[in-house]
C-alpha positions in Angstrom: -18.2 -10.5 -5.7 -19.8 -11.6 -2.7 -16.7 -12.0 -0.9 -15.9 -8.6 -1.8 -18.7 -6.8 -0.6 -18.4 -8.9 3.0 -14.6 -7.3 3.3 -15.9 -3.7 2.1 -18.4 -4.1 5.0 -15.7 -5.3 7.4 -13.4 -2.6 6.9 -16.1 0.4 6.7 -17.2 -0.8 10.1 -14.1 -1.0 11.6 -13.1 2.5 10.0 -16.4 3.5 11.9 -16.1 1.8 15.3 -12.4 3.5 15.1 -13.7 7.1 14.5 -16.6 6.5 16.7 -14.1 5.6 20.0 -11.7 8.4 19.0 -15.0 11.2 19.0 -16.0 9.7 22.5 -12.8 9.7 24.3 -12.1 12.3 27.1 -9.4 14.2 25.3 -8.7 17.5 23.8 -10.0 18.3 20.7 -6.7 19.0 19.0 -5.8 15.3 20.0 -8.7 13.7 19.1 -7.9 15.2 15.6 -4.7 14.5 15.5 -5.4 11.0 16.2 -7.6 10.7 13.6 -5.3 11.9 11.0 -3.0 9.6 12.6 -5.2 6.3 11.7 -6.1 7.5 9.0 -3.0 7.6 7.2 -1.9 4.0 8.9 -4.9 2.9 7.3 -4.4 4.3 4.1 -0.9 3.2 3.8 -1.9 -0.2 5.0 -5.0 -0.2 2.1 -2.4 0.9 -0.4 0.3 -1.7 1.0 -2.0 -4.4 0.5 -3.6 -3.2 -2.8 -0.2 -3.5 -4.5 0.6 -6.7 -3.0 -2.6 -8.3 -5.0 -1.9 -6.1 -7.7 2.1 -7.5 -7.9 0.5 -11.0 -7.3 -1.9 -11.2 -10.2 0.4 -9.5 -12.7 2.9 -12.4 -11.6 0.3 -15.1 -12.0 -1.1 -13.4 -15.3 2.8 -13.6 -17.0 3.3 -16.8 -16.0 0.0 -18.3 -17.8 0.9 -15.9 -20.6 4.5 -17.4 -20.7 3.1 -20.7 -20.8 0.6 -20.0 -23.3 3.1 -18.7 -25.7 5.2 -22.1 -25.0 2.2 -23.8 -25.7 1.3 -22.1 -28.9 4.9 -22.2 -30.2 4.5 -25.9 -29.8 1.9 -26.3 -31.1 2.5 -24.2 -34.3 5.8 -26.5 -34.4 3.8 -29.6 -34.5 1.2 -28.2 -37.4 4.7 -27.1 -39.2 5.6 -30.4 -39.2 2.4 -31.8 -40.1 2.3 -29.7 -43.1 5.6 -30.8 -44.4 4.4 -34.9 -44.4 0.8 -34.0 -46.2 2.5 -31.6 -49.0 
């Protein structure tokens, strides 16, 4: 959670240090704007880019330790079938 909260901070600065230095700069207003929208929607892209990499990555990890908890159980529910057979 902590770790979490550190990059939240991170970016939010960095989203403000960016706006901040494209407010101050010595150009028209219509530019300025523009260039905002601009970044903006790099960084939104790049946000949503990176959000559905981690969300591709867990759902990946999450199969594979549900595939190999099913292989697990289904060997395990062999091995009590086969238990049951010797004590009946």
């Amino acid at each position: 959670m902590k770790a979490g909260k550190i990059l939240i901070g991170v970016l939010s600065g960095a989203a403000a240090g960016v706006a901040a230095g494209l407010l101050l700069a010595p150009k028209k207003g219509s530019d300025t704007r523009q260039r905002i929208k601009d970044k903006s929607n790099e960084y939104v892209t790049g946000s949503k880019n990176r959000i559905n990499g981690f969300v591709d990555d867990v759902s990946h990890r999450f199969d594979s330790v549900k595939t190999k908890a099913m292989g697990k159980s289904k060997k395990l529910q062999s091995e009590m079938d086969g238990d049951e057979k010797i004590i009946y």
